[in-house]
C-alpha positions as CSV (number, residue, x, y, z in Angstrom):
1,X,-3.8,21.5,15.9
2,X,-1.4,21.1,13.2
3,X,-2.3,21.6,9.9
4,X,0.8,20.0,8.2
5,X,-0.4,17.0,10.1
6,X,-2.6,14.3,8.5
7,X,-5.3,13.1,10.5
8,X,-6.2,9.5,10.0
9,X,-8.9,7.6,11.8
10,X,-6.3,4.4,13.1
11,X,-3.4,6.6,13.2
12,X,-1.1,3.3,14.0
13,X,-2.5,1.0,11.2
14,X,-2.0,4.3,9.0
15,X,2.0,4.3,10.2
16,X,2.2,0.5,10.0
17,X,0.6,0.4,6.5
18,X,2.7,3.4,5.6
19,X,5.9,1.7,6.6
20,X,5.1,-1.5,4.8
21,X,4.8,0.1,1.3
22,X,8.0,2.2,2.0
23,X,9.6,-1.2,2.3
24,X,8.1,-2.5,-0.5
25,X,9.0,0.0,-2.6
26,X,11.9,1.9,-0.9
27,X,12.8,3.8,-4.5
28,X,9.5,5.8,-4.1
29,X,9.6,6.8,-0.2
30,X,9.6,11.0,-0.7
31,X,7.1,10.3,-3.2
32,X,4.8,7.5,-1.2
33,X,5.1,9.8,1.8
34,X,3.5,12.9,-0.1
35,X,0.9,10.9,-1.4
36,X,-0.2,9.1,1.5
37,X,-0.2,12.9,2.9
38,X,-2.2,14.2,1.1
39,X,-4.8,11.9,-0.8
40,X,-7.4,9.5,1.4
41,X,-7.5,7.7,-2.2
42,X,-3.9,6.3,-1.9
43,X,-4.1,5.4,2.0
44,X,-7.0,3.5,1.2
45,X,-4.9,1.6,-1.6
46,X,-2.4,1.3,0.6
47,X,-4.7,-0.4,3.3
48,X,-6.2,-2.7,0.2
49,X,-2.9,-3.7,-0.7
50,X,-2.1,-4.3,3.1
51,X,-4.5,-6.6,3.1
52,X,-3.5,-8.6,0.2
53,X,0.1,-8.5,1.5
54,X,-0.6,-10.3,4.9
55,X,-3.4,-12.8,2.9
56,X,-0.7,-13.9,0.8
57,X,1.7,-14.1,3.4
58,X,-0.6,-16.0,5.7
59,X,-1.5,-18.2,3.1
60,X,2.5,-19.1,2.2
61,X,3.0,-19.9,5.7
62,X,0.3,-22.2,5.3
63,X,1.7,-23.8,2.4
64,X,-1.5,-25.2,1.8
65,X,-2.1,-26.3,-1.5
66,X,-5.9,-25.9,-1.7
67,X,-5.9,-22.3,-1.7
68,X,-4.1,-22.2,-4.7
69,X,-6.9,-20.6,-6.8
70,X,-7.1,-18.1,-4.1
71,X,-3.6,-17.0,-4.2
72,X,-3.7,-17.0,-7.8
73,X,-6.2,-14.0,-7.4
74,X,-5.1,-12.5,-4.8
75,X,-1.0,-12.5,-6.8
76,X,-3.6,-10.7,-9.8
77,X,-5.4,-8.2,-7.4
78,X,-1.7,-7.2,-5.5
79,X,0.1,-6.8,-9.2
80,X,-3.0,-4.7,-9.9
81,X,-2.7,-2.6,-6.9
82,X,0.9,-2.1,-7.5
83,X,-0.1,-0.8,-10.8
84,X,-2.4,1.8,-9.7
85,X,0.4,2.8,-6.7
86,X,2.7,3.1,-9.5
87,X,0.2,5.8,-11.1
88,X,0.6,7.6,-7.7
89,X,4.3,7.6,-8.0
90,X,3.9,9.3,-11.2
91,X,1.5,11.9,-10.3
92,X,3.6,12.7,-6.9
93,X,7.0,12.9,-9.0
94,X,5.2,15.6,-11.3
95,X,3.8,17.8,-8.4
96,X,7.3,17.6,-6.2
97,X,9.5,18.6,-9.2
């Protein structure tokens, strides 16, 4: 087994939910990749913010205007998330340099 490997339980959610917060945030890649690496903390952010992502994408293709309360929290909970990711990028920038 390789031990530079992670091991994730879904390994192609982990690569599809890796890939959509490289393109989300393409400035941070080296560092997103480390952390997603090595910390179970950040995948699962990741996978939160996944979720938000395709709710609020849903929802705009819906352009349905009752669900406006519900994409007002869910824009709150993804800016929130973005926040905490940001933290990562932080943490990951002081460990690789």
């Amino acid at each position: 087994m390789d031990m530079h490997r992670p091991v994730y339980k879904n390994e192609e959610i982990a690569l599809v939910t890796r890939t959509l917060i490289v393109s989300r945030f393409p400035a941070f890649e080296n560092r997103i990749l480390e952390a997603f690496r090595q910390s179970s903390l950040f995948r699962e952010l990741c996978e939160d913010y996944q979720r938000v992502f395709v709710c609020l994408s849903e929802m705009s293709l819906q352009g349905d205007a009752a669900h406006s309360n519900d994409e007002e929290y869910l824009e709150r909970l993804k800016y929130e998330l973005e926040q905490e990711m940001f933290h990562y990028f932080k943490l990951y920038k002081k460990i690789n340099h």
